[in-house]
C-alpha positions as CSV (number, residue, x, y, z in Angstrom):
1,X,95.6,153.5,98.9
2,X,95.7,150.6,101.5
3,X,97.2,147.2,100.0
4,X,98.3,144.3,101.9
5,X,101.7,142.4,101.9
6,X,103.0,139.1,103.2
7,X,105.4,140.2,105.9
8,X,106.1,136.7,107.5
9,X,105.9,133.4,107.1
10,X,105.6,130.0,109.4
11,X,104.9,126.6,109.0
12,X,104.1,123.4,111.6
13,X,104.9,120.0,110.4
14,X,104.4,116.6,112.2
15,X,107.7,115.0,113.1
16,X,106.5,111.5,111.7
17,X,107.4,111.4,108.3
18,X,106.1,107.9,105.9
19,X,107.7,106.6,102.8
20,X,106.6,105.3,100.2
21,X,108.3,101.8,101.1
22,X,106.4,102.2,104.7
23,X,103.1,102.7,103.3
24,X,103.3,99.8,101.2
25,X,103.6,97.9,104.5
26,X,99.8,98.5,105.2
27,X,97.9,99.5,101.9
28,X,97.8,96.3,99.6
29,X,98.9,96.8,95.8
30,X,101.3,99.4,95.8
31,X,105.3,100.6,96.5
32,X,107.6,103.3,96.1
33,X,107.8,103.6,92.1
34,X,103.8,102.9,91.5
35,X,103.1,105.7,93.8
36,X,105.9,108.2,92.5
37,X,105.0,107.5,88.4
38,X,101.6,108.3,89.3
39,X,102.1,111.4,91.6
40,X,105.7,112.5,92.3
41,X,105.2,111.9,95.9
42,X,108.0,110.1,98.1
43,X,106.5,110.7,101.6
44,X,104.5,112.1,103.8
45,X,104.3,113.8,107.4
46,X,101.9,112.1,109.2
47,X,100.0,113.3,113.2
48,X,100.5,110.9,115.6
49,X,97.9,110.7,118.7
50,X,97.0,113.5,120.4
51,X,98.3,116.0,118.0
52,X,95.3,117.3,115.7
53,X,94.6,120.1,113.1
54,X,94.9,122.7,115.7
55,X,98.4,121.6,117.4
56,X,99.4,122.2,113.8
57,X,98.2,125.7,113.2
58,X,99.2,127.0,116.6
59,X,103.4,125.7,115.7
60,X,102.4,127.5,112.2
61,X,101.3,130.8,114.1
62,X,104.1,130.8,116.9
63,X,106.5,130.6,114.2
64,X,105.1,133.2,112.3
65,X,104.8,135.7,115.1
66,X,108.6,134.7,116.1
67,X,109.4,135.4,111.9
68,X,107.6,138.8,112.2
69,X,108.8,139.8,115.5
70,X,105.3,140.9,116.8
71,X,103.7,140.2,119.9
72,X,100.0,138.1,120.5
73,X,98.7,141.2,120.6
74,X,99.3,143.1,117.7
75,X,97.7,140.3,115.9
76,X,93.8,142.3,115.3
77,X,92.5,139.3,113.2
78,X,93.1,135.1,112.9
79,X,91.5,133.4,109.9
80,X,92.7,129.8,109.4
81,X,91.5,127.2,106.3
82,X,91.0,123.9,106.9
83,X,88.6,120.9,105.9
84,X,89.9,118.8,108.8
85,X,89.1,120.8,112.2
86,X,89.4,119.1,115.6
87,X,85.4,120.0,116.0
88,X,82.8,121.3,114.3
89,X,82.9,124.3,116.4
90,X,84.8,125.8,117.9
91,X,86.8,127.1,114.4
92,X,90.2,126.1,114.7
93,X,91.1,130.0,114.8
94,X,89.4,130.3,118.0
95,X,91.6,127.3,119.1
96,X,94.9,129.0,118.2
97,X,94.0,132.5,119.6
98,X,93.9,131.0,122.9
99,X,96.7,129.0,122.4
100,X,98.7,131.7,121.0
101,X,97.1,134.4,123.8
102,X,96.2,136.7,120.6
103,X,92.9,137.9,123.4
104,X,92.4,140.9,121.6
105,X,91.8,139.2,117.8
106,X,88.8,138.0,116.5
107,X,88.9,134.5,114.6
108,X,87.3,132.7,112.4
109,X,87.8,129.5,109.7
110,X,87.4,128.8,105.8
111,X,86.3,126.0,103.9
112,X,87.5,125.9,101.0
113,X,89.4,122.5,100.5
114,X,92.2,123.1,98.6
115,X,91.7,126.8,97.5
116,X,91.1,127.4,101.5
117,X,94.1,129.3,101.8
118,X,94.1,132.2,98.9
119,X,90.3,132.1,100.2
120,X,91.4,132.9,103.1
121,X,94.3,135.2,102.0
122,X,91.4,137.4,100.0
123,X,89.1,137.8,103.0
124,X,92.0,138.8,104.8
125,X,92.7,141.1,102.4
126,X,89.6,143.1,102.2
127,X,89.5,143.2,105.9
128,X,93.4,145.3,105.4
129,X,92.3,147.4,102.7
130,X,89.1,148.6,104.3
131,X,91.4,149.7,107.4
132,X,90.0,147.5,109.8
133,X,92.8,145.5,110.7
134,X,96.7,145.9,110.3
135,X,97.8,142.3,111.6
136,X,96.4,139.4,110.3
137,X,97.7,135.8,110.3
138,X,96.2,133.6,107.4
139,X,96.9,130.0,108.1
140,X,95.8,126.9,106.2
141,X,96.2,123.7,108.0
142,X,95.0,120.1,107.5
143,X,95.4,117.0,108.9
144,X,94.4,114.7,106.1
145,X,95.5,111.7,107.0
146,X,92.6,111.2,109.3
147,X,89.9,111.4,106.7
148,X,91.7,109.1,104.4
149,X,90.7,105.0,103.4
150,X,93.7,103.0,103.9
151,X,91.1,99.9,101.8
152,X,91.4,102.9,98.8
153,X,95.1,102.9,97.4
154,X,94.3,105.3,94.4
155,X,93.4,108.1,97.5
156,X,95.5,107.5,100.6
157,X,98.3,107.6,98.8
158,X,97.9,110.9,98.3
159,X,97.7,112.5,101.3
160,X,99.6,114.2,104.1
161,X,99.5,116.6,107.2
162,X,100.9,120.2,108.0
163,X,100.1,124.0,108.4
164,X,101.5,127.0,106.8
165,X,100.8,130.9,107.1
166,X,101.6,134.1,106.7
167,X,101.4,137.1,108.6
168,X,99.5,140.0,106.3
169,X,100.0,143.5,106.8
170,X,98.6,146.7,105.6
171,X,100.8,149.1,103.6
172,X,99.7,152.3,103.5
173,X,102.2,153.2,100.5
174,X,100.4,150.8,98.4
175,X,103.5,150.0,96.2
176,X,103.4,146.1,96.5
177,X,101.6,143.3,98.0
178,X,98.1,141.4,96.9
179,X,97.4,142.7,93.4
180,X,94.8,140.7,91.8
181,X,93.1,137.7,92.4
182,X,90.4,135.1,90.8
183,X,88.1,132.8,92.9
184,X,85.5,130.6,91.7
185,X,83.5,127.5,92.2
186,X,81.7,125.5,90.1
187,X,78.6,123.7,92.5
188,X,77.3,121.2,90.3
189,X,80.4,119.2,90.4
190,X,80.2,119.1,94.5
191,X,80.4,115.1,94.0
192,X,83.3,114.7,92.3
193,X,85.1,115.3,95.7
194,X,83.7,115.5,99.3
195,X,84.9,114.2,102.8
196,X,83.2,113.3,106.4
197,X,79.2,113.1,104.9
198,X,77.4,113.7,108.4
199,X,73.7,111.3,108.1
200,X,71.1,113.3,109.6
201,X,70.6,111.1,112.7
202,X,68.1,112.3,115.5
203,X,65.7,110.8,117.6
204,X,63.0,110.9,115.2
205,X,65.5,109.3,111.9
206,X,68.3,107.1,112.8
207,X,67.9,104.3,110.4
208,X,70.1,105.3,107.7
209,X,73.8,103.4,108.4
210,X,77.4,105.7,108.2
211,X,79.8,103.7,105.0
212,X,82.8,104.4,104.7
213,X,81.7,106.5,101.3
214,X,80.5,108.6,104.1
215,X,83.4,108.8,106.8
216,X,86.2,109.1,104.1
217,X,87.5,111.5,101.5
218,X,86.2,110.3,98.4
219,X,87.1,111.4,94.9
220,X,86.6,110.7,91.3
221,X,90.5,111.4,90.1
222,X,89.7,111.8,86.3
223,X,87.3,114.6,86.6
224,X,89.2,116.0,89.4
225,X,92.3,115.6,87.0
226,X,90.7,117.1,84.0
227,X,89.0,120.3,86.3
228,X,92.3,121.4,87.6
229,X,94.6,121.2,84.1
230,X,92.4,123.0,82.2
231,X,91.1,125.4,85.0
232,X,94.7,126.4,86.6
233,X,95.5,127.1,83.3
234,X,92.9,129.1,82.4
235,X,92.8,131.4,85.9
236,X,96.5,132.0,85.7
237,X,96.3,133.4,81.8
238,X,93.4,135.1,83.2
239,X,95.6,136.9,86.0
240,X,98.2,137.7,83.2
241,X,96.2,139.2,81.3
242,X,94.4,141.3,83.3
243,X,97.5,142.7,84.4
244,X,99.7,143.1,81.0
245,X,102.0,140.5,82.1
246,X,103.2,137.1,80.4
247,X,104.4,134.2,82.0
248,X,108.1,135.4,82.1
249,X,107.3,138.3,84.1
250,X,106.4,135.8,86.9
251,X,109.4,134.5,89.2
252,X,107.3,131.7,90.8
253,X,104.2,130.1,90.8
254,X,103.2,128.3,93.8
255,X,100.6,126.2,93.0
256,X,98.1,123.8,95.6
257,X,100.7,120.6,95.6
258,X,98.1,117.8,94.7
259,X,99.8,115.6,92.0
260,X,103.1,116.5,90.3
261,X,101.5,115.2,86.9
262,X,98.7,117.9,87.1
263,X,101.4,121.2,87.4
264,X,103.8,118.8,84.8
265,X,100.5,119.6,82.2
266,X,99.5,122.9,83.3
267,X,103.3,123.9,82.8
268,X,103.4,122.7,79.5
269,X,100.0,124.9,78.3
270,X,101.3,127.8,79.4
271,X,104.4,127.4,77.5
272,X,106.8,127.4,80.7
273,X,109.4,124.7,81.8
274,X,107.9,122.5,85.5
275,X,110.7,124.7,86.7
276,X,108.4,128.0,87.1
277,X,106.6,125.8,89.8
278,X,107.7,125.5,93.3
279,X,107.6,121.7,94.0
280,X,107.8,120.1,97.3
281,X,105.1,117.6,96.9
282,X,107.6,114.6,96.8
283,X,108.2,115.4,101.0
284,X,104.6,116.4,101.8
285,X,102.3,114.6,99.3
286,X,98.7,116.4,99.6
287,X,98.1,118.6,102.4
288,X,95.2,120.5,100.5
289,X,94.8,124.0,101.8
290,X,98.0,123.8,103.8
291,X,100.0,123.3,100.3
292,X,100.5,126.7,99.2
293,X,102.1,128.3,102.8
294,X,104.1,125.3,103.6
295,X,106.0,126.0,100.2
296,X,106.2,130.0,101.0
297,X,107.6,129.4,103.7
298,X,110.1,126.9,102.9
299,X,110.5,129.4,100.3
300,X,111.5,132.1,102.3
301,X,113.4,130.2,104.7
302,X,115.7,129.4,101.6
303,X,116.0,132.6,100.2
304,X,114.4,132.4,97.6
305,X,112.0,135.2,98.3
306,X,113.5,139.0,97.3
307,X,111.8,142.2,97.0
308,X,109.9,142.8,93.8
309,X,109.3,139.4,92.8
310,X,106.0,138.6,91.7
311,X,104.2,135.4,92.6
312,X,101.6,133.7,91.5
313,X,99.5,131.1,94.5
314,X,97.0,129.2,93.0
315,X,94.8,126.9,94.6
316,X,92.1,124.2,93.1
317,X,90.1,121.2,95.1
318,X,86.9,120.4,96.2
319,X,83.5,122.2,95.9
320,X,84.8,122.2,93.2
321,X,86.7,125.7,93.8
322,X,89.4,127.7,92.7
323,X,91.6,130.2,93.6
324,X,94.4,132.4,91.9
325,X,96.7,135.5,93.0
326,X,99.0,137.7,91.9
327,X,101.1,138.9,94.8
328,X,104.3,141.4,94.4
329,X,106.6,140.7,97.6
């Protein structure tokens, strides 16, 4: 039996970092405590010009590959999340194979919004256990800050830039690695949070004017609120469940970082203490699906990763979608 494991892990982080007390220089009505009661977040990193979504993901990648000690070349696969490419097309994956020199790879990305990167983890994971890749790097990475309103202080607060990953590799013992999963979306409720509307303008229709509902992520934080409490809750007991565990048997969950509120309730209906939770949304704020590997791998580059722990990764956002995943290191 073929099962997949997280072998490495990298991240790429803009050098700019914003505080609270900085942002309050530019978006009218807030400062440092309004923004931490309502989301735990201090600051942010933020891209600067001519550094975009894929500048990110390639740092992410190189670091990886340095973590794992493999070559370009051994990499067979590249599948990076993100709702904030550079382009349309090409995918940002293409856009780090050639930066990384991974020529032998095929690449693609995953939208997903903030469940983009256990998504992309479980697609990555079939391909493993089907045998036809051993290498894969799974990187989410977003640069948020570029879709955001600065006129919308309930939103821009929120967000931030970055890339994480992991490098995923087949183990042909099959004694530890991805061991269940949950994904789901729920379509109807595609309103409640979208970003970067494209009008269809051509040369026969080209009345219709761009707004800034359009251009800019846009979000109805109640529902948004209410979806990911009750459904993070939900997904995780399902996990547990499913595999005769109970909360205590998990060493970590590392959840999407969107609002330290939202994990403060989810924590408290599964009968666990906030400490369960890896936090580091007070330094990066938002970064959607880039949350969950920047946290692994600040994770692992304190230690705090050993053999035989069992994770849990779960993702929620926009579509609306879901993602949860047990993983045994």
């Amino acid at each position: 039996m073929i099962t997949s494991y997280i072998a490495a892990t990298g991240s790429g982080l803009p050098e700019r970092t914003v505080s609270n007390e900085e942002l309050a220089k530019i978006v009218e009505g807030v400062d440092d405590q309004w923004v931490q009661k309502r989301t735990g977040i201090k600051e942010r990193r933020v891209v600067l010009d001519g550094m975009n979504t894929s500048d990110l993901a390639t740092m992410a990648a190189k670091e990886i590959l340095d973590n794992a000690g493999i070559s370009p070349e051994d990499v067979q696969m590249i599948v990076v999340s993100s709702i904030t490419p550079d382009y349309e097309t090409p995918s940002v994956a293409c856009m780090v194979q050639k930066n990384i020199g991974a020529d032998t790879a095929f690449a693609f990305d995953v939208r997903a919004a903030c469940s983009g990167f256990v998504y992309a983890l479980s697609a990555a994971d079939k391909f493993i256990k089907s045998g036809a890749c051993d290498n894969v790097l799974v990187i989410g990475a977003e640069a948020l800050t570029k879709g955001a309103d600065w006129n919308d202080k309930k939103s821009c607060i929120l967000f931030g830039d970055g890339a994480g990953g992991v490098l995923l590799k087949a183990d042909k013992t099959g004694s530890h690695g991805i061991i269940d999963e949950e994904l789901g979306s729920i379509g109807k409720k595609w309103e409640v949070l979208t970003n970067g509307f494209t009008p269809a303008h051509n040369a026969f229709n080209n009345e219709r004017e761009i707004t800034p509902e359009d251009v800019f992520i846009k979000m109805d934080g109640l529902s948004v609120f209410s979806f990911a409490t009750k459904k993070l809750r939900s997904s995780i007991t399902n996990i547990l469940t499913r595999n005769d565990l109970t909360i205590d048997d998990i060493d970590y969950i590392v959840p999407h970082q969107a609002n330290a509120k939202i994990l403060d309730v989810v924590a408290r209906k599964l009968g666990t203490s906030l400490d369960k939770f890896y936090l580091n949304i007070d330094r990066f704020a938002n970064t959607s699906s880039a949350s969950i590997p920047i946290a692994l791998n600040e994770m692992d580059s304190r230690g705090l990763l050993k053999p035989g722990m069992k994770l849990i990764c779960a993702g929620f956002g926009g579509g609306l979608t879901w993602g949860t995943m047990l993983i045994e290191l």
